[in-house]
N, C-alpha and C positions, 0 to 999 in steps of 0.2 A: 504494500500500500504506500501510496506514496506522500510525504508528507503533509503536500499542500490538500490531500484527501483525507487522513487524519484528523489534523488539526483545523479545519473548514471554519469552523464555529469560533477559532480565538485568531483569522488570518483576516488583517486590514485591507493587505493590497499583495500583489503578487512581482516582483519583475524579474521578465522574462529573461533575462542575459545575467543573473548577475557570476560574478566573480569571487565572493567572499561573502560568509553567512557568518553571522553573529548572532548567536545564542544568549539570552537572556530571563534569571526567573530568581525567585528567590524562593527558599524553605521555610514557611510562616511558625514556626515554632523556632528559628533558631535563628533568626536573620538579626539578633542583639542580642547584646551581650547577653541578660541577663536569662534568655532564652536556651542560647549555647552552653551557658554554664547550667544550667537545671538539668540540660541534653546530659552535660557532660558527669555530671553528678549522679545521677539517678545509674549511669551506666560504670561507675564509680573509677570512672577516668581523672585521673587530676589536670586543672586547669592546663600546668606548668608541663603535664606531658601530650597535651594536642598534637603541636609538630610531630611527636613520632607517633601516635595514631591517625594520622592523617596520612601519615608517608606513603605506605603499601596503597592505600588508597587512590592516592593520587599517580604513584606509579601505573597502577591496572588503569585509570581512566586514560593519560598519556601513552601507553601501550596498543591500548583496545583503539583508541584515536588515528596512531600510527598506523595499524594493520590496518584498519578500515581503507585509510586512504591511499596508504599502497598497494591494494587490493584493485582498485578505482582508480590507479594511476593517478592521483591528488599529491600535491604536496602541502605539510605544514608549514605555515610562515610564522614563529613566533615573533609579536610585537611587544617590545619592551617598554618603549613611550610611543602613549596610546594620542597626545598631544600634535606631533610630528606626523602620525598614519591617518588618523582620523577624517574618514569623507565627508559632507555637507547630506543631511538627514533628507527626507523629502517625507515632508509633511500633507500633501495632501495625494495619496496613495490612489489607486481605482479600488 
């Protein structure tokens, strides 16, 4: 399924060429602090060790990222200053 058939119901506008997808969302339970720390408590992680439970983590999503798009012949382009790359939004979408 493809995603603009998926996600139908939360899609503004669609364009047809583009070049670079940006992903955006947030997890409502964790997205502040005082969230993340209740997340992090209850599952009796301490604050002070997040980095390394996040590692493996984030390793498997940058892995699973990578296969994908060598899969699909894509390349990933990490951006470091988002300031410098940043295109002009287009706000009035079809």
């Amino acid at each position: 399924m493809l995603l603009t058939e998926r996600y139908q119901d939360k899609i503004h506008g669609v364009l047809s060429c583009y070049d670079r997808v940006v992903i955006r969302g947030t997890l409502p339970g964790r997205s502040y602090a005082q969230g993340m720390t209740a997340f992090l408590s209850a599952n009796h992680i301490r604050v002070f060790d997040y980095p390394q439970f996040t590692q493996s983590l984030r390793e498997e999503v940058r892995g699973n990222a990578q296969s994908t798009a060598t899969e699909n012949g894509l390349e990933i382009e990490h951006i470091r200053k988002l300031r410098v790359f940043r295109k002009p939004m287009f706000d009035n979408w079809v």
